[in-house]
C-alpha positions in Angstrom: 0.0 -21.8 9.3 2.2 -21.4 6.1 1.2 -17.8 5.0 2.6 -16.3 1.7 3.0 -12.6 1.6 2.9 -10.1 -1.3 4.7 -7.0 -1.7 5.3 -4.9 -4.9 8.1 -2.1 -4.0 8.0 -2.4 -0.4 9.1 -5.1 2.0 11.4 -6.6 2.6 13.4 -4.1 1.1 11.7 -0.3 1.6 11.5 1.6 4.7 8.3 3.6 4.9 5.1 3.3 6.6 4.3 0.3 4.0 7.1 -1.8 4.9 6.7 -1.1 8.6 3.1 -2.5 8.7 4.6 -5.8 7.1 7.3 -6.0 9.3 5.1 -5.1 12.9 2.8 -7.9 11.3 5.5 -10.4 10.6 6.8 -9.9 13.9 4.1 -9.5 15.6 2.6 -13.4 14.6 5.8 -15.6 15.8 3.2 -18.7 15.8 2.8 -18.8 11.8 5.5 -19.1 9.0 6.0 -16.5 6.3 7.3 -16.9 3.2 7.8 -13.7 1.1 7.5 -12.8 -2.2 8.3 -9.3 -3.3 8.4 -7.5 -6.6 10.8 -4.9 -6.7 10.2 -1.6 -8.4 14.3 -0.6 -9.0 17.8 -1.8 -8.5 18.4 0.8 -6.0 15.6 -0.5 -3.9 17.5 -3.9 -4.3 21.2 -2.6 -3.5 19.7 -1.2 -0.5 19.1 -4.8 0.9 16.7 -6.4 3.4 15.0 -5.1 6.5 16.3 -7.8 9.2 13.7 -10.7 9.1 12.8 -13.0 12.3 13.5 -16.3 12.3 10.2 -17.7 11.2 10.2 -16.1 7.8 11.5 -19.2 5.8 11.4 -18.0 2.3 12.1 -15.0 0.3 12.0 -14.5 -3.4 12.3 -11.4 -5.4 11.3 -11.0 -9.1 12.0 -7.4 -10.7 9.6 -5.6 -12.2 12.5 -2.9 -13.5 14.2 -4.7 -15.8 13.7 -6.9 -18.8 12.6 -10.5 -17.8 13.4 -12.1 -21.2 13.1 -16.1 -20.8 15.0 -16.9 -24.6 12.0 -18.7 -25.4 9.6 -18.3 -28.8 6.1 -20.0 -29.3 5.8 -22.6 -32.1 2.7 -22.3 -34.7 0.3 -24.1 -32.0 1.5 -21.5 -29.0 1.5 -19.0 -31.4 -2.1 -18.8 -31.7 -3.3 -20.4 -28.4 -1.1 -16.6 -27.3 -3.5 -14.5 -30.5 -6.5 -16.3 -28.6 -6.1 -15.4 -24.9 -4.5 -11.9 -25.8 -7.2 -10.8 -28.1 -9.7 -11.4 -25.0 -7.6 -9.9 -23.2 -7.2 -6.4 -25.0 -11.3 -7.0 -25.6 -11.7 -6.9 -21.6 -9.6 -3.7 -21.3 -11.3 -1.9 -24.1 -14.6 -2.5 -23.2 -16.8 -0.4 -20.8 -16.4 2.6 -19.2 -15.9 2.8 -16.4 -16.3 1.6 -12.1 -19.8 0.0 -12.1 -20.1 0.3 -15.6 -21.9 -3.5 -15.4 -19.8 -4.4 -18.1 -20.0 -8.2 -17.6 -19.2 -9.9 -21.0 -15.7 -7.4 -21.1 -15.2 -8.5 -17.3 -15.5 -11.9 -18.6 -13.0 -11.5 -21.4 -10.5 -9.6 -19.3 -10.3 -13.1 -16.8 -10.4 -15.5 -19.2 -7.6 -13.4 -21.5 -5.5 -13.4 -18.1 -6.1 -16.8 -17.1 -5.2 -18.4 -20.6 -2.2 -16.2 -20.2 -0.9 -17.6 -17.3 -1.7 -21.3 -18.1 0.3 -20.6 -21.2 3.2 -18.8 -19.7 3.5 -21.6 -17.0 3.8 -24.4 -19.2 5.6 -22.7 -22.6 7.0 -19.2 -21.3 7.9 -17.1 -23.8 5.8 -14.3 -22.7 8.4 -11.3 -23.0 8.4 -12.0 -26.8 4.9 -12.9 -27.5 3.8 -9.5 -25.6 6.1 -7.4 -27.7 5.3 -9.2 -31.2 3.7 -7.4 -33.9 0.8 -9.9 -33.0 0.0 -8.3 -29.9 0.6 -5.1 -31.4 -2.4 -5.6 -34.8 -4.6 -7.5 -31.4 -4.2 -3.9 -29.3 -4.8 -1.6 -32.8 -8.0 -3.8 -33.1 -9.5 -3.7 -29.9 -8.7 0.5 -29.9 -10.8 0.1 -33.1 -13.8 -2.0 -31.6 -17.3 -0.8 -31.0 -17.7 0.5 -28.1 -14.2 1.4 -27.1 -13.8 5.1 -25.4 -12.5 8.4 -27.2 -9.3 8.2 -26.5 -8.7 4.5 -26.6 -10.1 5.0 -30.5 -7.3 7.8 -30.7 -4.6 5.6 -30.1 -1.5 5.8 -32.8 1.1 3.1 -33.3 3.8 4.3 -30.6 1.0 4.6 -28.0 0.4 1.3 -28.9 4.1 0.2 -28.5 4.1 1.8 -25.3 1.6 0.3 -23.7 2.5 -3.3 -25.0 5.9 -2.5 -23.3 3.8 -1.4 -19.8 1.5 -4.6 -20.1 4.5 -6.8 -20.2 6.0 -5.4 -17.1 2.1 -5.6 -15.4 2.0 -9.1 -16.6 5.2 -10.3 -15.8 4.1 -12.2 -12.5 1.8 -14.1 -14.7 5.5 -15.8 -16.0 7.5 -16.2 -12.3 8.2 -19.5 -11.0 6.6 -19.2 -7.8 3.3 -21.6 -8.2 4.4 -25.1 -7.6 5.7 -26.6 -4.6 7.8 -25.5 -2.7 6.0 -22.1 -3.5 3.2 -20.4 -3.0 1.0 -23.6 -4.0 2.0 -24.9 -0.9 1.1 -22.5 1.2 -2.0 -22.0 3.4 -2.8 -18.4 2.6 -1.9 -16.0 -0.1 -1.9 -12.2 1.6 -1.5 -9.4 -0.8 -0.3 -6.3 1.1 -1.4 -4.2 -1.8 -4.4 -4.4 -4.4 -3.0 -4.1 -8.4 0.2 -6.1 -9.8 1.1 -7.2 -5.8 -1.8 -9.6 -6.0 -1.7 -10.9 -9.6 0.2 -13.5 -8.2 -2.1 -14.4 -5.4 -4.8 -14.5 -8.4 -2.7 -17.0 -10.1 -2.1 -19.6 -7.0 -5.9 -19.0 -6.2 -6.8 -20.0 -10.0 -4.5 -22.9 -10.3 -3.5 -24.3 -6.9 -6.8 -23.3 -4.9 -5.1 -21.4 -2.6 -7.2 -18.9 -0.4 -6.3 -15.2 -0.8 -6.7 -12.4 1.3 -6.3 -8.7 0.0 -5.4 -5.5 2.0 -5.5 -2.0 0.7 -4.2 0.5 3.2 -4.0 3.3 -0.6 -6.6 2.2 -2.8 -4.1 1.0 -5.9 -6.4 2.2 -9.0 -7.7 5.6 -7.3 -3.6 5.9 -7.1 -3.5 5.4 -11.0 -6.3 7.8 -11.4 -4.8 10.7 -9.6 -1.4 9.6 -11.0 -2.1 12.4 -13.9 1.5 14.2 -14.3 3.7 14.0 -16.7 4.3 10.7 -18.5 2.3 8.7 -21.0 0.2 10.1 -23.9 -3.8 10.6 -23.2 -4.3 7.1 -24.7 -1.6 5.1 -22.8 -3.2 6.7 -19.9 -6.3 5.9 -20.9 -5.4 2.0 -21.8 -3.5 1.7 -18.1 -6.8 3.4 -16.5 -9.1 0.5 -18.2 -6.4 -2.6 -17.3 -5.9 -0.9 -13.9 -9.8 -1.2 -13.6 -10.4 -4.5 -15.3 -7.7 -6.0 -12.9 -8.7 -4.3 -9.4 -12.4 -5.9 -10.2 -11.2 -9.5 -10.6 -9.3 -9.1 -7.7 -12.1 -8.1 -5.7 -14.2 -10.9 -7.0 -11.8 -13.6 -6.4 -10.5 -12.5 -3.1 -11.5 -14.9 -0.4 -11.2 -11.2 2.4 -10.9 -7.9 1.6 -9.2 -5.8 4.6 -9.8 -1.9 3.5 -7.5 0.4 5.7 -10.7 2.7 5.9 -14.4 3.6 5.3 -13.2 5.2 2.1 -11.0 3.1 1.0 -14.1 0.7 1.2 -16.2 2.6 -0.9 -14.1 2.4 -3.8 -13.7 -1.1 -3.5 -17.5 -2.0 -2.7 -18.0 0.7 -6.2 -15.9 -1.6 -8.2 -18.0 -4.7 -7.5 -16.4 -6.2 -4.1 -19.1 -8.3 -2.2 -19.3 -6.7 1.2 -19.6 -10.1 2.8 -16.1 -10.3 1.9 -15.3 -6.9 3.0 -13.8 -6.1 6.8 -12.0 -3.2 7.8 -8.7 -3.4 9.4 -7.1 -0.1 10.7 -3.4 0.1 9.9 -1.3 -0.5 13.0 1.1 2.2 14.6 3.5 2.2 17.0 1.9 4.1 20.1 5.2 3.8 22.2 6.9 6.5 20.2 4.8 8.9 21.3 3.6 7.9 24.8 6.5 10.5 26.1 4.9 13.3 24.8 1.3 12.5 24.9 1.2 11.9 28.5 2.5 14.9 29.3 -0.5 17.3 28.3 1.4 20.6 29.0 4.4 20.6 26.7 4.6 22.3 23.7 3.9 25.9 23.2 0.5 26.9 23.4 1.2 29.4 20.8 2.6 27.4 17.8 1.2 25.4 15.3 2.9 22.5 13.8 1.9 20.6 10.6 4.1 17.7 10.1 4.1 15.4 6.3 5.5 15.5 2.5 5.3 19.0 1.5 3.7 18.6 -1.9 1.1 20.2 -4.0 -2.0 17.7 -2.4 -0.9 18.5 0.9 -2.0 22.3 0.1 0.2 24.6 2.2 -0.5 27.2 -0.3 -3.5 27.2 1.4 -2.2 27.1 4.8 0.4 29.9 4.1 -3.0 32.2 3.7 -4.7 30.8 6.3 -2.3 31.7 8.9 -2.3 35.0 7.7 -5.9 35.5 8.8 -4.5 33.6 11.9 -2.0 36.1 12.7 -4.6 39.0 12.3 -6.2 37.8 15.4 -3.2 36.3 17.3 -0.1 37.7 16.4 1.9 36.0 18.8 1.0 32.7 16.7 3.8 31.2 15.3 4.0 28.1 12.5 6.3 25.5 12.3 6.6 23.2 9.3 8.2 19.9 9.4 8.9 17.3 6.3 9.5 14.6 5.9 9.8 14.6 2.2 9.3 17.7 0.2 9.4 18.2 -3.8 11.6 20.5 -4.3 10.3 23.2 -6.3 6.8 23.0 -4.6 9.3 23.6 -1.4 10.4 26.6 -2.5 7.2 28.4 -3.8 5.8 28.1 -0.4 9.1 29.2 0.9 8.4 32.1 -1.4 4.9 32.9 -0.4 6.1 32.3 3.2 8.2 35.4 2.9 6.0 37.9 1.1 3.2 37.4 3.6 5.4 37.3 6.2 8.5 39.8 6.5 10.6 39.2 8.7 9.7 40.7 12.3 11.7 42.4 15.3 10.4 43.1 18.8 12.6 46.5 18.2 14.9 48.5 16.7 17.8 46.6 18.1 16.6 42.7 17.9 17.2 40.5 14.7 14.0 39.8 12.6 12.3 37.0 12.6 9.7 35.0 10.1 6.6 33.5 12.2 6.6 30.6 9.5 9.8 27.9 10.2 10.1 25.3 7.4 12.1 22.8 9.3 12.8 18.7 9.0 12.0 16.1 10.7 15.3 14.7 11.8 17.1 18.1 12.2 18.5 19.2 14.8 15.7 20.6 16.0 13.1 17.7 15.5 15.2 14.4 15.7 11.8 12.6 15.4 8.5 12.7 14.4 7.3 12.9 18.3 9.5 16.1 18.7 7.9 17.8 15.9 4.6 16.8 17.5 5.7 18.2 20.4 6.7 21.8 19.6 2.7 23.0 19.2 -0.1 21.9 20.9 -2.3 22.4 18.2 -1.9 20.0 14.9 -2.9 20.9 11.5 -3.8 19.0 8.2 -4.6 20.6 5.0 -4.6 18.5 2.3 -6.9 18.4 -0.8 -6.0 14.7 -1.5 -5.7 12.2 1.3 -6.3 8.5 2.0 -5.2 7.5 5.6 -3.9 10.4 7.0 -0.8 8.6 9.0 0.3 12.1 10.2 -2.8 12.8 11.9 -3.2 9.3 13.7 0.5 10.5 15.0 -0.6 13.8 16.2 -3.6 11.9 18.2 -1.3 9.3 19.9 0.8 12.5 21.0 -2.4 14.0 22.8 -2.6 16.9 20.2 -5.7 19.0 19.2 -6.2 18.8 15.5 -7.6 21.1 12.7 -8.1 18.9 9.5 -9.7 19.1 6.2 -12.5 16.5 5.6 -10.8 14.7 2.8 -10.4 10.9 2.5 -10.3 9.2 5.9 -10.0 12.0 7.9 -13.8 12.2 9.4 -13.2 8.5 10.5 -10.0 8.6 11.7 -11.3 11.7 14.2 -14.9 11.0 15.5 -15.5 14.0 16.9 -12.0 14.3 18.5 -10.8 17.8 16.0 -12.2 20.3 14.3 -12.7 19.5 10.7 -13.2 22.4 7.8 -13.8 22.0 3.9 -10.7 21.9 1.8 -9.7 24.8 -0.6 -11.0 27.2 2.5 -8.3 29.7 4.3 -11.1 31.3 6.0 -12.3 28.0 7.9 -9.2 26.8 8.6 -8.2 30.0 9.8 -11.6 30.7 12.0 -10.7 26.7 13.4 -7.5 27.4 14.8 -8.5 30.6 16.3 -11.5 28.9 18.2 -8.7 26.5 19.4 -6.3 29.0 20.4 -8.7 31.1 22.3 -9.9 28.4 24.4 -6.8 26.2 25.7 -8.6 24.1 27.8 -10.9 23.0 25.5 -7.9 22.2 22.9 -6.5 19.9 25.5 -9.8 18.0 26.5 -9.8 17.1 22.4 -6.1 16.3 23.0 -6.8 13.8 25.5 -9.9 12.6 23.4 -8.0 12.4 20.6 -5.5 10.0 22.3 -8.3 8.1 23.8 -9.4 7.1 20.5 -5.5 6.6 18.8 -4.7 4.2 21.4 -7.9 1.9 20.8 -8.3 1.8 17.1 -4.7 2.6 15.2 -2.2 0.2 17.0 0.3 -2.4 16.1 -1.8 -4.9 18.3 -5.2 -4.6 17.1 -3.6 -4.3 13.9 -1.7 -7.7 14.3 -4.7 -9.5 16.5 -7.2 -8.6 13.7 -5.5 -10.3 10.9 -5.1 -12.8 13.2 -8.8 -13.6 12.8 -8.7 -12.5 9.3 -6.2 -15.4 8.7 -8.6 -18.1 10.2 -11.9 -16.6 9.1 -10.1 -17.1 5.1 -9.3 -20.6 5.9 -12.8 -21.1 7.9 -14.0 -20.5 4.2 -13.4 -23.6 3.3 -10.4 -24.6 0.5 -10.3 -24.9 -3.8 -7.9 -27.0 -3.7 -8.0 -30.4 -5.6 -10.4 -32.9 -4.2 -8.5 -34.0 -1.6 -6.1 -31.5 -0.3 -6.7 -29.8 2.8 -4.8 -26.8 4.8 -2.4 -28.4 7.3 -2.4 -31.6 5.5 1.4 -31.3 5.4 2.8 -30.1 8.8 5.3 -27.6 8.7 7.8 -30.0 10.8 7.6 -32.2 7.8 10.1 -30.1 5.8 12.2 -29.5 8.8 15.4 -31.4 8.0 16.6 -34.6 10.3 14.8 -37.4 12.3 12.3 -34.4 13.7 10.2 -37.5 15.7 12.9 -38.5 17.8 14.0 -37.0 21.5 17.2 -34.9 21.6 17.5 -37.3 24.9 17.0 -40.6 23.0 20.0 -41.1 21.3 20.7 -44.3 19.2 22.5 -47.2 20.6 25.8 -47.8 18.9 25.5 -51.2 16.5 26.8 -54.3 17.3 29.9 -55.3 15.1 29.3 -58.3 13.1 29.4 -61.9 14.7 29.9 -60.1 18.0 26.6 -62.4 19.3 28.5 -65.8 18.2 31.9 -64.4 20.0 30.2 -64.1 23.1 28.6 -67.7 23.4 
């Protein structure tokens, strides 16, 4: 099977939990072909270079989405408004309705047939880096802003919002113009698998639309709830608001085009079934990880200190440590002998240093006596110090685990903390109630006082901490590895081509094997070789 994989900022190229699912996925199906086609986000990410690839990935092609993609082409008259057309259904699909759900089908129907006229156009003519910042597209955005029906702050859009956003729509439309839909290409190939829901799979929509090529979704981070809590600084209230509206428009065509949707999680679900996914089409597929990292110290049940805590992640303003800080104050109130430790991964700096700050006015630094040096109870360490060269060893300094996030999808860290055998205090945000089943405690969010009261209850009774640890574990090792991972889009991959094909009348998968492209007489036995010719007249010379 030919399968043709989409990335947009990841792999081949990033390191990070995204890339490493693509790679443990590549790897991890030797029997199929891979082609991949990545849209970078940044010439660093490019200068870095590739992740090493096996053998069987025969293709990669890379578009940027970072810099100007200007083709030299203009549209004649005819182009010129066959572009006005599509784009003004377009802009009409974006600023009408509200909102998920908002049963908005006639602007639904103008955002596809706006996007598909787009691409048929930009396939055969080009041209579209021009056309989309023209002063027609410009007049077609100040008139939809100016619609019935369009919201508040789309009608309070002013001329340089306007130029913005025409500037961010070419970038988001910019697969609509790439090269990749003939053959060789991604029309050729059996499956179209977008690792990621928004601009990854526009190009999956494209070969589906034109070539009849199945295509298969997965969303580990749900792309538009990402632009919805994407709220810091940046683009004016109406930029914002246009982006929200094509971020929407676009994630519901994908969902109703997409031959398989493969959710990470329950939640991630929900926001795909609430923008109008077909849960026939819907099957969840828990991210994979790599259990043998962590086998050392989950089967040994008795390292770690019984009286530290460890939180391990990105120290950031979702992850809430604010909130942690004062819960471990009420901790330390009934076990002062508890000690924290804090490990990042990634930290934003000045977030880092207010909970340094906080750290050290709840917490002054504290001596056994009058000759010993103080100490702070609260460690903010790294992971890959010399004190935590990995994430297991981070793991393995507590024996109790905490999470205490406000905003969270799949909560990696804590799928880690299970596969080391830990006992884990979490706050029922996102996935977090799904990935546990009853293996943790889990408290509200926004609450010291739970938090606080959970990790005493845990301290207090070891034993019980460690039958959750081995529970925990239990459950890690059955749901969240590379192999059910890798054996369930397995299936996924023949349950999309079990659909049945919309290709042309025809044209069936596998109707081209892949040894036909292989180079060579691919038919014949390495053992048979050719018999060397006769030289001319060398039959008569013999009589």
């Amino acid at each position: 099977m030919r399968i043709g994989l989409l990335t947009e900022g990841g792999y081949p190229y990033a390191a990070g939990e995204a890339g490493l699912w693509c790679d443990r996925l590549v790897r991890g199906l030797p029997q199929h072909e891979f082609e991949l086609y990545a849209l970078s986000r940044s010439a660093e990410q490019e200068e870095r270079g590739r992740v090493p690839l096996p053998r069987h990935v025969t293709r990669v092609r890379t578009a940027p989405l970072w810099a100007p993609a200007d083709d030299g082409r203009t549209h004649a008259r005819r182009e010129r408004r066959r572009f006005a057309d599509c784009f003004r259904e377009l802009v009409r699909g974006i600023c009408g309705g509200s909102g998920p759900g908002s049963g908005d089908g006639a602007a639904a129907g103008a955002f596809a047939a706006g996007l598909y006229g787009l691409a048929e156009l930009a396939r055969e003519q080009g041209g579209m880096y021009a056309a989309l910042r023209s002063e027609t597209a410009v007049r077609a955005l100040e008139a939809g802003c100016r619609a019935p029906g369009a919201g508040r702050a789309v009608r309070a859009a002013r001329v340089p919002d306007l130029l913005e956003f025409a500037d961010e729509l070419e970038r988001l439309l910019r697969p609509l113009s790439l090269d990749w839909y003939g053959e060789p290409g991604l029309g050729a190939v059996d499956v179209c698998h977008a690792a990621a829901g928004g601009v990854a799979a526009v190009p999956g929509l494209v070969a589906k639309r034109f070539c009849g090529v199945p295509l298969l979704v997965t969303e580990y981070g749900v792309q538009l709830r990402a632009r919805y809590l994407d709220q810091g600084p940046g683009p004016r209230p109406a930029v914002r608001a246009l982006l929200a509206a094509f971020h929407l428009r676009l994630a519901s065509e994908i969902y109703a085009r997409a031959d398989l949707l493969t959710p990470g999680n329950a939640h991630a679900r929900r926001w795909q079934e609430r923008c109008g996914a077909p849960r026939e089409r819907l099957r969840t597929v828990y991210p994979g990880m790599a259990a043998d990292r962590f086998a050392a110290v989950g089967e040994d049940p008795d390292c770690g200190d019984p009286d530290t805590l460890v939180w391990v992640g990105r120290v950031e303003p979702a992850k809430d440590l604010i909130a942690l800080l004062h819960a471990f104050a009420e901790i330390r109130r009934g076990a002062p002998r508890t000690r924290l430790r804090i490990f990042a991964t990634a930290a934003a700096p000045g977030y880092l240093a207010d909970c340094r700050s906080l750290a050290a006015q709840l917490f002054p630094d504290e001596a056994a006596d009058a000759r010993t040096v103080g100490e702070n109870p609260v460690c903010f360490e790294e992971v890959g110090g010399p004190e935590a060269p990995s994430a297991a060893d981070a793991y393995a300094a507590g024996r109790i685990v905490l999470l205490s996030s406000v905003i969270e999808g799949f909560p990696i860290s804590l799928v880690e903390a299970m596969l080391c055998g830990r006992a884990t205090v979490s706050t029922d945000v996102g996935a977090v109630c799904e990935v546990i089943g009853g293996t943790g405690l889990v408290v509200p969010p926004r609450n010291p006082r739970a938090l606080a009261d959970a990790c005493l209850a845990l301290l207090g009774d070891p034993e019980r901490a460690q039958r959750l640890g081995a529970a925990a574990r239990a459950r890690a090792l059955e749901l969240f590895t590379v192999e059910q991972n890798v054996e369930a889009f397995r299936e996924s991959y023949l349950r999309v081509l079990a659909r049945g094909s919309s290709r042309a009348e025809g044209s069936v998968p596998f109707a081209r094997p892949a040894e036909a492209r292989v180079p060579g007489h691919w038919t014949t036995p390495t053992w048979a070789a050719a018999e060397p010719a006769e030289p001319a007249g060398a039959e008569g010379a013999a009589v």
